[in-house]
C-alpha positions as CSV (number, residue, x, y, z in Angstrom):
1,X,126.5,271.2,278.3
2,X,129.5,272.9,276.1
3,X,126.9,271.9,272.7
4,X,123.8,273.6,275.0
5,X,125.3,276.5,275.6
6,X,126.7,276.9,272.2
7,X,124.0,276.3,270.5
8,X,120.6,277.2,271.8
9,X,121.7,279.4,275.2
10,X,122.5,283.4,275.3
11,X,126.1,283.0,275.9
12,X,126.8,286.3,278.0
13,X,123.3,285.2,280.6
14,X,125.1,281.5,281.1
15,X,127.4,280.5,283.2
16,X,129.2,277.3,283.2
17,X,131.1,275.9,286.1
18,X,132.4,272.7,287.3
19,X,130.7,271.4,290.2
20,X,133.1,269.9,292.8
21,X,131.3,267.2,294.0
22,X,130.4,263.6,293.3
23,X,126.9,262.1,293.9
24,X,126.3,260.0,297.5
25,X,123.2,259.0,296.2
26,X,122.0,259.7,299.9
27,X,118.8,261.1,298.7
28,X,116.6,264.0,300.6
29,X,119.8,265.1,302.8
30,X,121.8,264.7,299.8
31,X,118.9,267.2,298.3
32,X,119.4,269.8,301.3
33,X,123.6,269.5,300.4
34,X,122.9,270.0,296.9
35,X,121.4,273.2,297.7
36,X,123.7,274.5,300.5
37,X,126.4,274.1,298.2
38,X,124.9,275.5,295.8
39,X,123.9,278.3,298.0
40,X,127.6,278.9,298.3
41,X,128.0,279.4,294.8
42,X,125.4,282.3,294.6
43,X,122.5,280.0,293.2
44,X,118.9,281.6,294.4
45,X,117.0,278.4,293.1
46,X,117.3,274.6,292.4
47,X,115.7,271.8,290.6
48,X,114.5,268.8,292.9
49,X,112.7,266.2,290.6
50,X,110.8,263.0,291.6
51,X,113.9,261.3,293.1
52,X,116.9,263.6,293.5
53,X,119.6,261.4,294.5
54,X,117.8,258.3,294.8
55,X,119.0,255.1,294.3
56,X,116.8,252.1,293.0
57,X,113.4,252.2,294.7
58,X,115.3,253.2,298.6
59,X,113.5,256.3,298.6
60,X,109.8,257.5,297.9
61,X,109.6,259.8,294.7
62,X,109.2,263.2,296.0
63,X,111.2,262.5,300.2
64,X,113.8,264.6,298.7
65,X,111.0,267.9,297.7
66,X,109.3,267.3,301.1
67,X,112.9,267.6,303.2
68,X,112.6,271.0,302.4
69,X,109.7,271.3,303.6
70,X,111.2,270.2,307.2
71,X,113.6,273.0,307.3
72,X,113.4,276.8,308.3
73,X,112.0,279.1,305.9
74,X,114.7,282.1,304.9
75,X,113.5,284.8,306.6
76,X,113.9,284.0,310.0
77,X,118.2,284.2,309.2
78,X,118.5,280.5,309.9
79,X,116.6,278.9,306.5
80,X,118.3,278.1,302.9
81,X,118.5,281.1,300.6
82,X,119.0,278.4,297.4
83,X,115.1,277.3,297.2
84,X,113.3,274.1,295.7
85,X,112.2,274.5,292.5
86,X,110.1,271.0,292.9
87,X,109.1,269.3,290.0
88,X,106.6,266.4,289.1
89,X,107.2,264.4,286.4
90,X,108.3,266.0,283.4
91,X,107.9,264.8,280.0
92,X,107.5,265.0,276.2
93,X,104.2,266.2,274.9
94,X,103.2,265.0,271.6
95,X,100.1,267.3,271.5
96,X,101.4,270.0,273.4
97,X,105.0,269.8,270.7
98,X,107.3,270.1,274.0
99,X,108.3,269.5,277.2
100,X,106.1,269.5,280.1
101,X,105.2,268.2,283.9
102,X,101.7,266.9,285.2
103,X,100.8,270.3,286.2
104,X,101.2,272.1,282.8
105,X,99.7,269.1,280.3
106,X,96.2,268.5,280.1
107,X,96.9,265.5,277.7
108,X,96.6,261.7,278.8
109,X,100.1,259.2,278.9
110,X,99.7,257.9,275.6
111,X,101.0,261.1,274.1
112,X,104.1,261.7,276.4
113,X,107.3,260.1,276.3
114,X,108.7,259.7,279.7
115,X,112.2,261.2,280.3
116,X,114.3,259.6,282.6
117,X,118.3,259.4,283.1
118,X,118.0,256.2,284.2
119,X,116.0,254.9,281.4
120,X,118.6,257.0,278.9
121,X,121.9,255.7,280.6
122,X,120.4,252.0,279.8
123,X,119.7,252.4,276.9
124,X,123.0,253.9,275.5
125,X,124.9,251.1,277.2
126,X,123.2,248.3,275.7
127,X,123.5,250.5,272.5
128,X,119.8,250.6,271.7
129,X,118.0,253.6,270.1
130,X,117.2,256.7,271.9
131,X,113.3,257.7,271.7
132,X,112.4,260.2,269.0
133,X,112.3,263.6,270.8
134,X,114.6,262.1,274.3
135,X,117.0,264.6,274.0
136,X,118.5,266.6,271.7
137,X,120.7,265.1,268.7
138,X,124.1,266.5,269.5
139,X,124.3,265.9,273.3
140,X,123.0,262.1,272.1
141,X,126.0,262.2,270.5
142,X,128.4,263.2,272.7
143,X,126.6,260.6,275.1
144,X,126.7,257.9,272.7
145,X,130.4,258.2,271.8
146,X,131.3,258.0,275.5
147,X,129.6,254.8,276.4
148,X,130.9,253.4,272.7
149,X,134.2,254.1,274.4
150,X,133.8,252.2,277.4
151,X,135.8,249.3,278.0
152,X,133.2,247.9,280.5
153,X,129.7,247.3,279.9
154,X,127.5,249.4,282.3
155,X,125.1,247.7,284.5
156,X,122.6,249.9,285.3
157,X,119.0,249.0,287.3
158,X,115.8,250.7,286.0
159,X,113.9,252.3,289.3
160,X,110.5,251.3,289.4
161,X,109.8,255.3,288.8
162,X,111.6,255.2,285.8
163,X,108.9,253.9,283.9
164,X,106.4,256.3,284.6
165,X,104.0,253.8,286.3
166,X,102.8,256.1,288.8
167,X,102.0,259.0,286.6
């Protein structure tokens, strides 16, 4: 984040803070947490991708964007005032020369490459190569170096969504 912020964010319109807590991976109520918490902190808005919080294939891709959906709405004094910013799959766009989601690229799969964490964290613990235009070179690095440095391999389990099979 420090390598972000430094180099491609306006450093006076970021802010950078530690986020006290660790992941439940309890999935849609872990979602509605995420964004009272976050609440707390003065956040207006929040991402919620295809499987925030998920673990494996426990959940269905979008159960934690539809939770929201379940709760009251902000006006009435009672809702969440940190609001779903709910996002489809995202990806990189050969054709379009950046990132996008289903609803902003016309283009068909063969010129996206699918982004997923899962899919990245298994890939730099069995220290295989990173697909061209993954992520940017300098947080690679910083990734890389960690998992170089750990004493235990990684075991990680690729979701079923990770692949991008239900695009």
């Amino acid at each position: 984040i420090d390598s972000l912020v430094k180099n491609y964010f306006v450093e006076d319109k970021v802010v950078q803070g530690g986020y006290p807590l660790d992941m439940r991976y309890a999935g849609p109520r872990e979602g509605l947490l995420h964004a009272v918490f976050r609440q707390n902190y003065g956040c207006s808005k929040m991402i919620i991708g295809r499987d925030h919080a998920g673990v494996g294939d426990f959940y269905g891709m979008f159960e934690a964007q539809t939770i929201f959906d379940k709760i009251p709405t902000p006006g009435d004094g009672k809702g969440l005032l940190c609001q779903p910013l709910k996002i489809d799959w995202t990806f990189y766009c050969y054709k379009c020369d950046g990132m996008a989601s289903l609803r902003t690229c016309p283009h068909d799969k063969d010129s996206r490459v699918i982004l997923s964490g899962t899919k990245l964290r298994k890939a730099l613990s069995e220290g295989a190569e990173i697909v061209d235009h993954f992520g940017r070179d300098e947080v690679l690095d910083h990734l890389r170096e960690y998992y170089e440095g750990l004493t235990e391999k990684v075991e990680i389990k690729t979701q079923s969504h990770a692949e991008g099979s239900k695009m």
